[in-house]
C-alpha positions as CSV (number, residue, x, y, z in Angstrom):
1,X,25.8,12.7,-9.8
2,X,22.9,14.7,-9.7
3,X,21.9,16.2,-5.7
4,X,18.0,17.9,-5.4
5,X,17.3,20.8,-3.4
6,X,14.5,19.4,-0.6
7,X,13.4,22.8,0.0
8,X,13.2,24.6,-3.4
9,X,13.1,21.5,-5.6
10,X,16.4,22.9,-8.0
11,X,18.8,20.6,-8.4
12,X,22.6,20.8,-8.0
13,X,25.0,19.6,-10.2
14,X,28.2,18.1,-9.3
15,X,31.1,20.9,-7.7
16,X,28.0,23.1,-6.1
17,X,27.0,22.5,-2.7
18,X,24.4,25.2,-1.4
19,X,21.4,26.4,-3.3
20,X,21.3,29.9,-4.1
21,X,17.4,30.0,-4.2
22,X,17.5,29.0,-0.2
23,X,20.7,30.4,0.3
24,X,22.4,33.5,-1.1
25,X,25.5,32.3,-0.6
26,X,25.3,29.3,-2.5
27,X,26.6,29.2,-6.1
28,X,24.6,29.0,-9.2
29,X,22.6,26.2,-9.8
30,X,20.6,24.2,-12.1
31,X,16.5,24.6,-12.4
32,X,14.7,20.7,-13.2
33,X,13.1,21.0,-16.7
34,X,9.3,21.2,-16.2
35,X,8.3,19.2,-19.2
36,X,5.4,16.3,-19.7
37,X,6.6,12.8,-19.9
38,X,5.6,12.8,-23.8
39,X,8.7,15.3,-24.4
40,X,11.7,13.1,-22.5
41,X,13.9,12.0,-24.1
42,X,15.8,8.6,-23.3
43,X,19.0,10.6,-21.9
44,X,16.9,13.4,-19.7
45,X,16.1,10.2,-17.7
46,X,19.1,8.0,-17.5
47,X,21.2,10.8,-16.5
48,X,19.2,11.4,-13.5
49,X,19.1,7.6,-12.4
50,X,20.3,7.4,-8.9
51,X,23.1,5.1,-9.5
52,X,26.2,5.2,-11.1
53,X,25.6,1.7,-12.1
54,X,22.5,0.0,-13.7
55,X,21.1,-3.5,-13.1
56,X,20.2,-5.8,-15.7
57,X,16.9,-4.3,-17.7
58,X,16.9,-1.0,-15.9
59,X,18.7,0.9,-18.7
60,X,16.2,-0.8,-21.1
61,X,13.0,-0.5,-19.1
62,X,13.7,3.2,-18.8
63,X,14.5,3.5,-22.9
64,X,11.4,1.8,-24.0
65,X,9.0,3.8,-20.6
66,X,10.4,7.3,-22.6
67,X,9.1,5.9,-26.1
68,X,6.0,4.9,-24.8
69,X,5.2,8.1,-23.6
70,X,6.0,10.0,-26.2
71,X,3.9,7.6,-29.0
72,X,1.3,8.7,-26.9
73,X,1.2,6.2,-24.3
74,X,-0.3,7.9,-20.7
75,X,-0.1,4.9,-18.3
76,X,2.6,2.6,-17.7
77,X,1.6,-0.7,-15.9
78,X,5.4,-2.0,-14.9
79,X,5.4,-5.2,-13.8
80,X,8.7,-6.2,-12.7
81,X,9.8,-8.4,-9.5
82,X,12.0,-7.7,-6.5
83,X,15.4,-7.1,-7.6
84,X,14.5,-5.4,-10.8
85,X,15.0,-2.4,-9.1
86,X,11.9,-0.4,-9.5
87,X,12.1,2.2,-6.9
88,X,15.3,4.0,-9.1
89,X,13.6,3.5,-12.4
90,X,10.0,5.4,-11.1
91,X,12.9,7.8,-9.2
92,X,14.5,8.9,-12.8
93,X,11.7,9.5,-14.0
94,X,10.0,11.9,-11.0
95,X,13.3,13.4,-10.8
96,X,12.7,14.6,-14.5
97,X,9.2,15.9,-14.3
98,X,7.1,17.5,-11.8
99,X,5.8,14.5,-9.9
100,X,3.9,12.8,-7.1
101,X,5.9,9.5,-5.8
102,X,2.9,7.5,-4.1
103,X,2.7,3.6,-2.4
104,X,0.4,2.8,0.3
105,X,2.4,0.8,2.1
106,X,4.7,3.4,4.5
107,X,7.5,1.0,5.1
108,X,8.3,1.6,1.3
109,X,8.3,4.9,1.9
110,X,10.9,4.5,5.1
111,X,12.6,2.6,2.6
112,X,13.3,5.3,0.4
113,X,14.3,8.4,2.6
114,X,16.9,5.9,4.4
115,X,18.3,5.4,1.1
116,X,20.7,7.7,0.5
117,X,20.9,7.6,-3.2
118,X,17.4,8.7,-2.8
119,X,16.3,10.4,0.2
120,X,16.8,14.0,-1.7
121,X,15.2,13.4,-4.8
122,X,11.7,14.1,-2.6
123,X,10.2,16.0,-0.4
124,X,8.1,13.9,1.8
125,X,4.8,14.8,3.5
126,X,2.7,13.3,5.9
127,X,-0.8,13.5,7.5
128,X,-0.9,16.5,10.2
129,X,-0.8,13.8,13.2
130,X,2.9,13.0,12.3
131,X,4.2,17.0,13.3
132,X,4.3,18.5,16.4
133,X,2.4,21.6,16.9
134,X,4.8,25.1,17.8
135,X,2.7,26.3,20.3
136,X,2.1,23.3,22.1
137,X,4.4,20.4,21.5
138,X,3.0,17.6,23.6
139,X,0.2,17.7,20.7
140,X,0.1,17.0,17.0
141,X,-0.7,19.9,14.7
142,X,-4.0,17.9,14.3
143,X,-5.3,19.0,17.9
144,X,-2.7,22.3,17.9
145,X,-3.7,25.4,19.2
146,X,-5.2,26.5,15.7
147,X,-7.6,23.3,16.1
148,X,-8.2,23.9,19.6
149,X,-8.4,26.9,20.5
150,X,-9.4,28.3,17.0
151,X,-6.0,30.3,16.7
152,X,-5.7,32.0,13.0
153,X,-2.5,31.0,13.2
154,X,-1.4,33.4,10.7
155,X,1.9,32.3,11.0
156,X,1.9,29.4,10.2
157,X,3.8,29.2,7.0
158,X,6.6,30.0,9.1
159,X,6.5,28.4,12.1
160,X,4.3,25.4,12.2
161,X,6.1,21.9,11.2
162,X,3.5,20.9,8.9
163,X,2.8,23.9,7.0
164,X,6.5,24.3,6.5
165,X,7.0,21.0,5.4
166,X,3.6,21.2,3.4
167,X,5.3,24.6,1.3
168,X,8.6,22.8,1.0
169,X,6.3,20.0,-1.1
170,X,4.3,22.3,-2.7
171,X,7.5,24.3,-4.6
172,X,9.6,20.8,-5.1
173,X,9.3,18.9,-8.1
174,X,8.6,15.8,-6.7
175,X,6.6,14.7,-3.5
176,X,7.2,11.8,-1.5
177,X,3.7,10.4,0.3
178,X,1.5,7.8,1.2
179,X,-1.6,7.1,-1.3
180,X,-3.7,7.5,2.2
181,X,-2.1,11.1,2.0
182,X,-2.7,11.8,-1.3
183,X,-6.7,11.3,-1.7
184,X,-7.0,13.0,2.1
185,X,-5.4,16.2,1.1
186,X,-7.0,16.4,-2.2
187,X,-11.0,16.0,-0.2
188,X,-9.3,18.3,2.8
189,X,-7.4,20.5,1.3
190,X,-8.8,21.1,-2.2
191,X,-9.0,24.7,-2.0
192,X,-7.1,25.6,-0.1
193,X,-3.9,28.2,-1.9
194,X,-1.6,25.1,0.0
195,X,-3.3,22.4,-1.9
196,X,-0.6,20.3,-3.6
197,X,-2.7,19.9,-7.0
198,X,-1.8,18.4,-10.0
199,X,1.2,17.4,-11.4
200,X,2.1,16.1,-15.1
201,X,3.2,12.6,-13.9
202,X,2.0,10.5,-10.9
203,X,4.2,7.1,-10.0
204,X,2.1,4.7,-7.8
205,X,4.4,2.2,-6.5
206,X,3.4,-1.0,-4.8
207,X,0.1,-0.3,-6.2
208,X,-1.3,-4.4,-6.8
209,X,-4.2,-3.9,-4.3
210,X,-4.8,-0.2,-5.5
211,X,-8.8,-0.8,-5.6
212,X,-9.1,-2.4,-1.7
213,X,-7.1,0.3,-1.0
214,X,-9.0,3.0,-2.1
215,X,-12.2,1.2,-0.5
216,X,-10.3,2.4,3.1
217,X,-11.3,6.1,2.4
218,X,-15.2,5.7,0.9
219,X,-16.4,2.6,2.9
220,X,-19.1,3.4,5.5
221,X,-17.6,2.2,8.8
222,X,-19.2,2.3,12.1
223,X,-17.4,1.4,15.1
224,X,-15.9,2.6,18.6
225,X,-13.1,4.1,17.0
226,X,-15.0,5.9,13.7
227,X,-17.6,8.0,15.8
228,X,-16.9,9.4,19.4
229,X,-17.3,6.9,21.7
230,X,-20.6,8.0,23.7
231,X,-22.5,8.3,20.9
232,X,-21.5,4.8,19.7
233,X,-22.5,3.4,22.8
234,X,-25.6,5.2,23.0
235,X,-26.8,3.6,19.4
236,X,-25.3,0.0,20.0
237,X,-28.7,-1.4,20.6
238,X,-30.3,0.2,17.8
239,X,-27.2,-1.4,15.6
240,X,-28.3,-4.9,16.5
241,X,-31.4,-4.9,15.9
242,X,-30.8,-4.0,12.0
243,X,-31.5,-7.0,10.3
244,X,-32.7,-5.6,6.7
245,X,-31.8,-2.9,4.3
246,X,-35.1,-0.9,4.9
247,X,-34.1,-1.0,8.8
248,X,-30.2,0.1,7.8
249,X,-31.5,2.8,5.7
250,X,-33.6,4.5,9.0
251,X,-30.7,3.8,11.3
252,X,-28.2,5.5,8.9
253,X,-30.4,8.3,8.3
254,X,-31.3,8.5,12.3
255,X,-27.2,8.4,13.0
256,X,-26.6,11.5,10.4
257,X,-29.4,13.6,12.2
258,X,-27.4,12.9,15.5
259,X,-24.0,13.3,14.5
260,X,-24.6,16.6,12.7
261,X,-26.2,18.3,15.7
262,X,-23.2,17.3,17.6
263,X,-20.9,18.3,15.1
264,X,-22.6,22.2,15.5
265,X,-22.6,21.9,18.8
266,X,-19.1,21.2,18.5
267,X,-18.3,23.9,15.9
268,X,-20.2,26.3,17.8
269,X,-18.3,25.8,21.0
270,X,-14.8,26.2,19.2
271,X,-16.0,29.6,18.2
272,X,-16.6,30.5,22.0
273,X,-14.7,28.8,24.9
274,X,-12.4,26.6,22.5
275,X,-12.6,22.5,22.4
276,X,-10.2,20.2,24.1
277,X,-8.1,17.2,22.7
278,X,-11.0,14.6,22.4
279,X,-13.7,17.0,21.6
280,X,-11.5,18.2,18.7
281,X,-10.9,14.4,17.6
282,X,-14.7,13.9,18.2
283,X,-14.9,16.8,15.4
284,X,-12.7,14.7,13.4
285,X,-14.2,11.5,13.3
286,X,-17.4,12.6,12.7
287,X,-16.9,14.9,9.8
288,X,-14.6,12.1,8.2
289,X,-17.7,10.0,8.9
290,X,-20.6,12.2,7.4
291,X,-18.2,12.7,4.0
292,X,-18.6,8.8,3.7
293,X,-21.6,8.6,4.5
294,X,-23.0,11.2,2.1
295,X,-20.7,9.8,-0.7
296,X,-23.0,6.2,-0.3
297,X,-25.9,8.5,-0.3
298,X,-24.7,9.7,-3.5
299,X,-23.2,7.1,-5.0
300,X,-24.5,5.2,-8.2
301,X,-22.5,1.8,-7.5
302,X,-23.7,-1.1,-5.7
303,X,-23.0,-0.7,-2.1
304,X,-23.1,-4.3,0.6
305,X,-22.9,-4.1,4.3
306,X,-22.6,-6.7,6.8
307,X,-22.3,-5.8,10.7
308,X,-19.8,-8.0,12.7
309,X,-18.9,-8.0,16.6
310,X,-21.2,-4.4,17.1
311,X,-19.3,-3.0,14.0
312,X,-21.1,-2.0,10.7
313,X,-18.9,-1.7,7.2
314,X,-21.0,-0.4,4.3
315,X,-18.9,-0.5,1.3
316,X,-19.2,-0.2,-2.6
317,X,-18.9,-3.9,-4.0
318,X,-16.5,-1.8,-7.1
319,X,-14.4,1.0,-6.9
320,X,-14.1,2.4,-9.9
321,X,-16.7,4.5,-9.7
322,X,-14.6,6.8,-7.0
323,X,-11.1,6.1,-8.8
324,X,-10.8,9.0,-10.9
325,X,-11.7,11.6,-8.4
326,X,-9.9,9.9,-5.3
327,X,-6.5,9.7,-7.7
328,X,-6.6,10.2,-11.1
329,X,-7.5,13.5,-11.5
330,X,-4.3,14.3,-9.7
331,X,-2.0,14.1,-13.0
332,X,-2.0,13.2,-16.4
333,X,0.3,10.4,-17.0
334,X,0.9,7.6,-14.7
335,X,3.5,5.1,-13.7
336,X,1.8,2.2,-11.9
337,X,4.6,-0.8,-10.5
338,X,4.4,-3.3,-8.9
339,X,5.3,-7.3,-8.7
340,X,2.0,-8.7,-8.3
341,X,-0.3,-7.0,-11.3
342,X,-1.1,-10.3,-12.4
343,X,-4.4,-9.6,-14.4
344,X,-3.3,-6.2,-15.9
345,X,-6.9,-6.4,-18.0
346,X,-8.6,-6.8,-14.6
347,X,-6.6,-4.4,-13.1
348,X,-7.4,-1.6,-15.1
349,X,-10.7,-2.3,-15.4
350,X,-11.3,-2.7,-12.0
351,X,-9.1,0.8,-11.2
352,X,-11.6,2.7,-13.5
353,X,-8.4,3.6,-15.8
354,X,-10.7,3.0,-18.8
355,X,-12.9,5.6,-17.5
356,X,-10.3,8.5,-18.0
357,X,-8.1,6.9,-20.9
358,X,-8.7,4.9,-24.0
359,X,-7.3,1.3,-24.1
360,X,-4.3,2.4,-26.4
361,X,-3.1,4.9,-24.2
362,X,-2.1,2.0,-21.7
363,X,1.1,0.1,-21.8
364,X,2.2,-3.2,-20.0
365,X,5.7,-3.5,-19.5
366,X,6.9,-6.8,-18.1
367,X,10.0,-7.2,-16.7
368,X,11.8,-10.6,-15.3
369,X,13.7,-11.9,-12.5
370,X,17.3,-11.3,-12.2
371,X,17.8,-13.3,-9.4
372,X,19.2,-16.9,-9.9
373,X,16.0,-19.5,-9.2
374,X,18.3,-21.8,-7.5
375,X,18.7,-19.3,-4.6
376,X,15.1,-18.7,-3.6
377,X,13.4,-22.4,-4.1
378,X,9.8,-22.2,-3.3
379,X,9.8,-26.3,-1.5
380,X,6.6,-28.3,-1.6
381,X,5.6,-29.3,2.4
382,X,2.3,-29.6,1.8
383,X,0.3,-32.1,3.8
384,X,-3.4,-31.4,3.7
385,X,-5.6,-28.6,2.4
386,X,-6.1,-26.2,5.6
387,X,-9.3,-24.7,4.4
388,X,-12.0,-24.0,7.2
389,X,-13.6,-27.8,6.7
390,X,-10.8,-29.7,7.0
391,X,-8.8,-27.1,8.8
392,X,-9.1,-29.4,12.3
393,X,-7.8,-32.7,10.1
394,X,-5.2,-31.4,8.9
395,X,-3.7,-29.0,11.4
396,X,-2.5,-31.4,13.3
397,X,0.3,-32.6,10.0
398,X,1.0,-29.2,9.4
399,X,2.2,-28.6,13.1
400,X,4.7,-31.4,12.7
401,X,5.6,-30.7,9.0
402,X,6.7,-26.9,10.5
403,X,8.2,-28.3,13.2
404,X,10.6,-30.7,11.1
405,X,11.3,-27.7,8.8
406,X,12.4,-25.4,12.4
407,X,14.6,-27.9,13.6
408,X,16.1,-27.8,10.2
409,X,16.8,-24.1,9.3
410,X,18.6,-22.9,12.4
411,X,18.5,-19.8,11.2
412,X,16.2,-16.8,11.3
413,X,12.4,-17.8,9.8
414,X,9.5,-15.9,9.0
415,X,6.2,-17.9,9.3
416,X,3.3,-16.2,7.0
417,X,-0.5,-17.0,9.0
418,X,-3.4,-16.3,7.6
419,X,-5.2,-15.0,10.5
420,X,-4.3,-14.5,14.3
421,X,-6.5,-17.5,14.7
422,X,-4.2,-19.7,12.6
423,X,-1.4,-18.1,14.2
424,X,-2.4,-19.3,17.9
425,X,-3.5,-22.2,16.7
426,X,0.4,-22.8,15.4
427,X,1.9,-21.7,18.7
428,X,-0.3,-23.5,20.8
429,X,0.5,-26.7,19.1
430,X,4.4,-26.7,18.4
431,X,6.8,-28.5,20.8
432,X,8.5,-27.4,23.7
433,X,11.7,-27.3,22.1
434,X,11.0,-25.1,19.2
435,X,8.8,-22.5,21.4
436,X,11.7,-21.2,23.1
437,X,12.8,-19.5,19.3
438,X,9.1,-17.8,18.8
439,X,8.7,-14.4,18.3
440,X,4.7,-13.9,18.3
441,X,2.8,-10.4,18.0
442,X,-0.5,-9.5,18.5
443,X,-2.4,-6.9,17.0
444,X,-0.8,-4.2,19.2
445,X,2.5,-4.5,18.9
446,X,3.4,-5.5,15.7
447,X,6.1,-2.9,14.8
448,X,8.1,-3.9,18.4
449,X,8.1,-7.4,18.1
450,X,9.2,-7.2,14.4
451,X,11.9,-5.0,15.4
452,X,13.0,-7.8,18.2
453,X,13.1,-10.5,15.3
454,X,14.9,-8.4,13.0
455,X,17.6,-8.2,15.6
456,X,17.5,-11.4,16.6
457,X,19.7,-14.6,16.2
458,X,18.0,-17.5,15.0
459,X,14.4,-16.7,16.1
460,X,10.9,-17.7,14.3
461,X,8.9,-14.7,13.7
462,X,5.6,-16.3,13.4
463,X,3.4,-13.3,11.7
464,X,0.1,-12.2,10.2
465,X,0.2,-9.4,7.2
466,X,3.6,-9.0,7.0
467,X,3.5,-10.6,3.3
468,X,4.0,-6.8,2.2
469,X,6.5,-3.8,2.3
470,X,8.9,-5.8,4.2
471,X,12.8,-6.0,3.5
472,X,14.0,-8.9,5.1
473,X,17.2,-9.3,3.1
474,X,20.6,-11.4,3.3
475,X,20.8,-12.7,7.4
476,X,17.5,-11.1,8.6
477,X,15.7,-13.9,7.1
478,X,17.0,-17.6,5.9
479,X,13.7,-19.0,5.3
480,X,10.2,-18.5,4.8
481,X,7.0,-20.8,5.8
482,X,3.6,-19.8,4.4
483,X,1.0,-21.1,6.9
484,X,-2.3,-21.7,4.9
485,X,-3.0,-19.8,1.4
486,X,-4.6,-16.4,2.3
487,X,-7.6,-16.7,0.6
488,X,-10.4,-14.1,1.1
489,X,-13.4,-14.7,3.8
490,X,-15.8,-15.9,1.7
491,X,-17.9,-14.9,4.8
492,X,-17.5,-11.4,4.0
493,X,-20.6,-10.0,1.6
494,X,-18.8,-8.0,-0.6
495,X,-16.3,-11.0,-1.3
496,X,-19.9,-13.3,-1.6
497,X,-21.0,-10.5,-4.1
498,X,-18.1,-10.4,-6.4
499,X,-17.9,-14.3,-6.6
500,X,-21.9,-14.3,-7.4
501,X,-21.1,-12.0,-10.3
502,X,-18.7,-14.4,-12.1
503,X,-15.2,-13.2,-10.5
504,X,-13.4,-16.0,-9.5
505,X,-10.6,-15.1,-11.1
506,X,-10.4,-12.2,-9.1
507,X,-11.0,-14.2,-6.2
508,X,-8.3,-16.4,-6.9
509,X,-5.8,-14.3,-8.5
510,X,-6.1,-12.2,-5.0
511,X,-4.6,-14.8,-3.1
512,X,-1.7,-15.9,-5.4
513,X,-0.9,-12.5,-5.5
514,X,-0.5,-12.4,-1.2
515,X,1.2,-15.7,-1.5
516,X,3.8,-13.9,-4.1
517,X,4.1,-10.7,-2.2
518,X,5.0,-13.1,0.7
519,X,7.6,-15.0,-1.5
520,X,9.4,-11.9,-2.7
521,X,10.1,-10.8,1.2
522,X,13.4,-12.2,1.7
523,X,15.6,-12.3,-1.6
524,X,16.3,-8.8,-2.0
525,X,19.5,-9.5,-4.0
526,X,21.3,-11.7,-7.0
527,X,23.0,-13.3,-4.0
528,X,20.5,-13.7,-1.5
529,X,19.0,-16.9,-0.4
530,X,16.1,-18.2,0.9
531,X,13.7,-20.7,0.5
532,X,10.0,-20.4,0.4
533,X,8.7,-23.5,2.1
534,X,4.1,-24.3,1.4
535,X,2.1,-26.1,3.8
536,X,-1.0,-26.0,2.5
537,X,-2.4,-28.6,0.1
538,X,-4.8,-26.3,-1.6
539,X,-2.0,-24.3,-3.0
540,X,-1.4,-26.5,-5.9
541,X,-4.7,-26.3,-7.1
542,X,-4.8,-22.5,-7.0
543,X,-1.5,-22.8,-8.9
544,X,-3.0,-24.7,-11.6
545,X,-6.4,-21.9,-11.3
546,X,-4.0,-19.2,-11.4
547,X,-1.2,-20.7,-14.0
548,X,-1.7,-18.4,-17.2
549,X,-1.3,-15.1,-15.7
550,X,1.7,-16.1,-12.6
551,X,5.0,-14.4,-14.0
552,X,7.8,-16.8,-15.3
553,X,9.4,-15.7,-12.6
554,X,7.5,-17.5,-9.5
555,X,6.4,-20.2,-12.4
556,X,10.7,-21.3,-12.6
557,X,10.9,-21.8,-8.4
558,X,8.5,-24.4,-8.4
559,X,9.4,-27.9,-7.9
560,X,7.4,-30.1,-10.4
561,X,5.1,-31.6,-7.5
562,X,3.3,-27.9,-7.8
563,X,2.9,-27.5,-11.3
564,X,-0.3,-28.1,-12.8
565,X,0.5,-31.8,-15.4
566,X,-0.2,-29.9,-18.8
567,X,1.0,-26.1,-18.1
568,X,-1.1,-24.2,-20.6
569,X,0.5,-20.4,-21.2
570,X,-0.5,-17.0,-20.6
571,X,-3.5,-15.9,-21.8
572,X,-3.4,-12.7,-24.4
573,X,-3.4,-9.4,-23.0
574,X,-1.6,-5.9,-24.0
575,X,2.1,-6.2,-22.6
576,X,5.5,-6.5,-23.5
577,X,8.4,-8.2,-21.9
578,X,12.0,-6.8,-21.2
């Protein structure tokens, strides 16, 4: 086995223990080869696989990843469900290049780093909040004395937490961090001699809903907690009364000339007397404001807004416009996995890959389940469909359809709601008996109460947007209830706007993809079980919407009563099974 060097980025072969680089003491040791993924070879990358021991496909999956790059292939799409054993396949191959290993979901990251198989193949870096400042360690290097106080801090490549950790990245072959992380630092820190750069290969795991995710850090959003607090209070009325684009575009433009005298009054006064804790997050918020703001100033894209409870969200109705200079121009070949790519033609269209490669330099690789379909039966309770018309009808069925299905699975359960409302709704309604096993968070809170399910006995977690980066495997969870479909508000404008330019697919493809995600929570393993209980009735008519592209997979744990009456298969598109 191979052990990596998390300061220096060298790795250690088997019989040395210290690296001389960090330690002169240590004995000799091995550099990583720095070579593009077009020059691996099939062996570079197997022998660095973090097991001793391959899963069935891995070994192949890796073998025919290495051809494809070097017939000229520079993106990978890997489709492959839980169990196939992704995160050491994209491991093998950052651990063979110089690489950035990026997911936005951070539970997957905590995933990894408690793995101990792979915790020192990266170095992992997170936002300046996350480390404490030297000087003052009650704060967070983001309101440190450099921020405050406007210390030089010339020191701080040796003594500050972040910048340590932040030269530790920038030396090792392959970085560990969040996709949030990743398109920060590169608008932060993008000249800076620290910036992390480019690398030859970038793997973006979980990476299904890489377009909404990207809208997080170019959408418009106005709110108590996106500009300091006075000021939004002191425009709230003007904020109501916008009730056209003309009278958005003068409040917008009004709310720049206000927020960028503050911001040089703020400036000004850190030069002078220093600024405290708020008045340096004040800076913050309204410098990560203005760079949005003048990006949709900018922009050539179509841009919606729609203002909800005293908030405003202005956001691009596409991405792809912003894709290449948020994340692709970060490396030059990609690895993009994930379970749930079910369109990969939509997908890369909508990711604005076509923008920076030509169709042939894309691959979809495909990979199936491993995990035997009698141990994870999805099981048809559906009673009515719980869309917002008949929502009132038919909640009342569902409430007794979950509550046979509790007093069943004694066990631990994990109930999937669509909203909070739903969720209340559900809790509200159940009977005495079955209350006393309910485990219910709210929006503040999340993290504890999951943690108090997770090490409970028989409890009935009953969550919303957990369907994602969760590991519930063997006896944290026996059984799973999904609680409505998740489809999209199609309140929302920018969800209107798509479906007025003929994407229903997309429309409907996002929800069987949430309803998947969901589904893949709790089998973690060939011999896991758990079974994936539906009550919704409008789910088997977005099976039968969605039935060419949902992988074989899902498609083989359906009972019959869910299948469309003449399954019709998978549409044509660019990919390859394992």
């Amino acid at each position: 086995m191979v052990d990596f060097c998390r300061d220096c980025g060298a790795y250690i072969p088997s019989g040395f223990t210290e690296c001389a680089t960090c330690d002169p003491r240590g004995k000799p040791f091995l550099r990583l080869k720095e070579i593009n993924p077009n020059q691996l070879t099939p062996q570079d990358v197997l022998d660095l696989f973090p097991s001793r021991t391959f899963r069935e496909h891995q070994k192949e999956t890796i073998t025919k990843m290495v051809e494809a790059f070097t017939s000229g292939i520079k993106c990978i799409l890997l489709v492959a469900p839980t169990g196939a054993g992704k995160s050491y396949v994209n491991a093998s191959f950052t651990s063979a290049t110089r690489s950035f290993y990026a997911t936005p979901q951070l539970a997957l990251i905590d995933q990894i780093m408690r793995d101990p198989l792979l915790e020192k193949r990266f170095v992992e870096i997170k936002g300046r909040q996350n480390y404490r400042c030297y000087y003052n360690p009650s704060r967070g290097v983001h309101v440190g004395k450099c921020e405050t106080e406007q210390y030089p801090c010339n020191e701080r490549l040796d003594i500050c937490p972040y910048w340590m950790q932040k030269m530790r990245a920038l030396k090792a072959p392959s970085v560990l961090l969040s996709l949030a992380y990743l398109i920060s630092e590169g608008q932060t820190e993008g000249i800076s001699e620290t910036y992390l750069g480019t690398r030859a290969l970038m793997v973006l795991d979980e990476a299904h809903n890489l377009e909404e995710q990207c809208l997080n850090h170019i959408s418009v959003r106005l709110s108590p907690f996106s500009i300091p607090y006075d000021v939004y209070d002191e425009i709230l009325p003007a904020l109501r009364e916008v009730g056209s684009d003309i009278e958005l575009g003068r409040f917008l433009e009004g709310l720049e000339s206000k927020l960028s005298r503050l911001l040089e009054q703020l400036k000004q006064k850190s030069e002078t007397s220093g600024l405290s804790v708020v008045q340096t997050e004040n800076r913050d918020l309204i410098e990560r404001y203005l760079a949005s703001y003048y990006l949709y100033m900018n922009s050539r894209s179509e841009w919606v807004w729609q203002i909800r409870n005293d908030q405003l969200l202005l956001q691009p109705v596409f991405a792809k416009e912003f894709m290449k200079q948020l994340i692709w121009k970060r490396a030059e070949y990609y690895v993009i996995s994930s379970a749930t790519i079910l369109d990969p033609e939509e997908f890369i269209e909508l990711t604005g890959l076509t923008t920076i490669l030509e169709k042939d330099e894309i691959y979809v690789l495909q990979a199936p389940s491993t995990f035997p379909v009698e141990n994870r039966p999805i099981i048809d309770a559906t009673v009515g469909p719980l869309s917002k018309q008949e929502w009132d009808k038919n909640m009342p069925q569902a409430v007794k359809t979950i509550t046979e299905i509790l007093r069943k699975e004694k066990g631990k359960v994990a109930i999937h709601s669509h909203s909070y409302r739903h969720q209340r709704a559900l809790v509200e309604h159940l009977p005495a008996d079955i209350k006393p096993r309910l485990i219910v968070h709210t929006s503040r809170d999340r993290e504890e109460k999951l943690q108090e399910w997770m090490h409970s006995r028989g409890k009935v977690f009953v969550s919303v947007a957990f369907n994602e980066g969760q590991d519930w495997k063997y006896d944290l969870c026996d059984a799973q209830i999904l609680l409505k479909v998740p489809f999209a508000d199609l309140s929302d404008r920018r969800t209107s706007r798509r479906l007025g330019l003929g994407h229903r697919r997309w429309y409907e493809n996002q929800a069987m993809m949430e309803v998947i995600q969901a589904y893949g929570r709790a089998i973690r393993a060939d011999d896991d079980k758990a079974g994936f209980y539906v009550v919704d009735g409008s789910f088997q008519k977005l099976v039968r919407d969605c039935w060419p592209y949902i992988p074989d997979w899902f498609k083989e744990a359906l009972p019959p009563t869910l299948q469309p009456p003449n399954p019709y298969h998978a549409l044509g598109h660019v990919s390859e099974s394992t």
